[in-house]
Every structure is written in structure tokens, then in C-alpha cells.
C-alpha positions as CSV (number, residue, x, y, z in Angstrom):
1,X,142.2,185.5,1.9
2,X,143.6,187.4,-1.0
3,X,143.1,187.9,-5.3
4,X,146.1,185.6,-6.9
5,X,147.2,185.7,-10.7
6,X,147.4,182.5,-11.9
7,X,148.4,180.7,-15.2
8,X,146.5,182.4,-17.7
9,X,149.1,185.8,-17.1
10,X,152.2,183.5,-17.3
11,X,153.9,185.6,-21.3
12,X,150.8,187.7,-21.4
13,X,151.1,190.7,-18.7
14,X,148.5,193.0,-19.5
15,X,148.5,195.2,-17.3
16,X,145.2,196.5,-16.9
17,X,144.8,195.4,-13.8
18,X,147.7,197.7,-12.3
19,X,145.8,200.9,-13.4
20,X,142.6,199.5,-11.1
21,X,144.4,198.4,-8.2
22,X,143.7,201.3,-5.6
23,X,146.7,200.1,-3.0
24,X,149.4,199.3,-5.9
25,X,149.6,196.0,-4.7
26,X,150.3,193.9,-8.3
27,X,153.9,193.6,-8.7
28,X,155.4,192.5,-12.2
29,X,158.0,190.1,-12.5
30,X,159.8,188.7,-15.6
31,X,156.7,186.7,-17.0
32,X,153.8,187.1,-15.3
33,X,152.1,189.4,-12.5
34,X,151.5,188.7,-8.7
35,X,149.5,190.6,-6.2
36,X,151.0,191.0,-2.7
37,X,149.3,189.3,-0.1
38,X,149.5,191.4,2.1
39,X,149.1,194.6,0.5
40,X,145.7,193.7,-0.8
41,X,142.7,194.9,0.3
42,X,140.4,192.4,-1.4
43,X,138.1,194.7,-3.6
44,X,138.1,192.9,-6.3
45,X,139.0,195.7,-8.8
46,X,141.3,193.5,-10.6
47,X,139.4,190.5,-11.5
48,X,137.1,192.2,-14.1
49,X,139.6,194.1,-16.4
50,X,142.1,190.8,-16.6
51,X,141.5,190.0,-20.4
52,X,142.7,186.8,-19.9
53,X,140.4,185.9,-16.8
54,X,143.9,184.9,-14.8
55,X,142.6,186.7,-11.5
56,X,140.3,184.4,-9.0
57,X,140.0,185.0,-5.7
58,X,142.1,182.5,-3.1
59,X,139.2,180.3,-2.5
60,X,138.1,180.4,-6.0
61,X,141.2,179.4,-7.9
62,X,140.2,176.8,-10.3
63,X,142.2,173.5,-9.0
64,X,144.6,173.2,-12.1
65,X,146.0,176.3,-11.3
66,X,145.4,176.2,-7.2
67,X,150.0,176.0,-7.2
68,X,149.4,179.9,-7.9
69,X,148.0,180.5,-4.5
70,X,151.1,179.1,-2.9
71,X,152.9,181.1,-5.7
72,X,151.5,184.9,-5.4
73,X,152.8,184.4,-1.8
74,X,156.5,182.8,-2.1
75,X,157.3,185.5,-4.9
76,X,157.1,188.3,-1.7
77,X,159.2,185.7,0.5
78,X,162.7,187.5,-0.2
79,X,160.9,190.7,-1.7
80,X,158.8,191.6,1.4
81,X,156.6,194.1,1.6
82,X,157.8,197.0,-0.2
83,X,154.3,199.1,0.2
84,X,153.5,199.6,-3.5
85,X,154.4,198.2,-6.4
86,X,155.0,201.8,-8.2
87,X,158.8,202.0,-7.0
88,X,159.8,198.9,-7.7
89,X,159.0,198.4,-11.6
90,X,159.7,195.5,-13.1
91,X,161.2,193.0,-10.6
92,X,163.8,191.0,-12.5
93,X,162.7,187.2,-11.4
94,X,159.7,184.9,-11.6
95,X,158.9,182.3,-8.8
96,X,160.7,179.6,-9.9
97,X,157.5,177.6,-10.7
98,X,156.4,180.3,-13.3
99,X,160.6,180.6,-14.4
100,X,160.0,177.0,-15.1
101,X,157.6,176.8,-17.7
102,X,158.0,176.7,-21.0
103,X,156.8,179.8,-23.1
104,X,153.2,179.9,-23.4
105,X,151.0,182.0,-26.4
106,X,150.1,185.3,-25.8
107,X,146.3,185.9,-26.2
């Protein structure tokens, strides 16, 4: 089990949640954020600073978003795991679930 970004990122992208992740383990794509599955180490730093309230853990993912546990995974499917998202910056694609949707209000 894992933390997962869902919906509630998707044109938003705060960010605060990259400056409390000890492991560097949220990765920013074109539209939203996703945190590696791998990578993380389940504290739970995340969830509280999300202004948006788009970080659930796995089991806890509210069912009209439960697609963005299947979707914080697939993003990493070609990607990997590059060991910290620091490197990388921004990572010029969405999963194509996210790339799909029309534009949503920011906060």
C-alpha cells in the first residue's frame, strides 16, 4: 500500500507536498502530481499540507476517484524508478487518463 494523488491535483499542482516528502518520491507531470509507488515510504507527510485534500492513502481513496490508484502506478510503467523525483523535473506527459480530461478550476 502506497499515498496516491488523485483528482483534486489534476490543473492545480501545488506543490507543497514535494517540500515534505523525505524520499523525493512525488514526481510532476504536465497536470497533475503522482507519487511513485515504490519509492514511498508511507509516512504520510504529504496528505496534511495538500490544500486541495487530493492525497488519500491506497485503501482510503474515495471511490469516485479510486481510477487514481491504478493511475499513480501506470504513470511509472515506462518511467521506472528513477530514485527521486529532484533530477527529473517536470516530466513532460500525464497518464493518459489525467491527459484526457478536460481542464478543471484551479482552487
Amino acid at each position: 500500500m502506497t499515498f496516491v494523488i488523485a483528482m483534486p491535483c489534476v490543473d492545480v499542482k501545488d506543490k507543497a507536498c514535494l517540500d515534505e516528502c523525505p524520499v523525493d518520491c512525488i514526481y510532476e507531470g504536465e497536470r497533475m502530481l503522482y507519487i511513485h509507488p515504490d519509492e514511498c515510504i508511507d509516512c504520510g507527510a504529504c496528505e496534511p499540507v495538500c490544500p486541495v485534500e487530493a492525497i488519500f492513502f491506497e485503501d482510503d481513496t474515495p471511490e469516485e476517484w479510486a481510477e487514481f490508484n491504478a493511475v499513480n502506478a501506470e504513470f511509472f510503467d515506462d518511467l521506472g524508478s528513477p530514485g527521486g523525483s529532484a533530477k527529473l523535473g517536470l516530466i513532460p506527459r500525464d497518464h493518459p487518463v489525467v491527459a484526457a480530461l478536460p481542464a478543471q478550476d484551479p482552487v
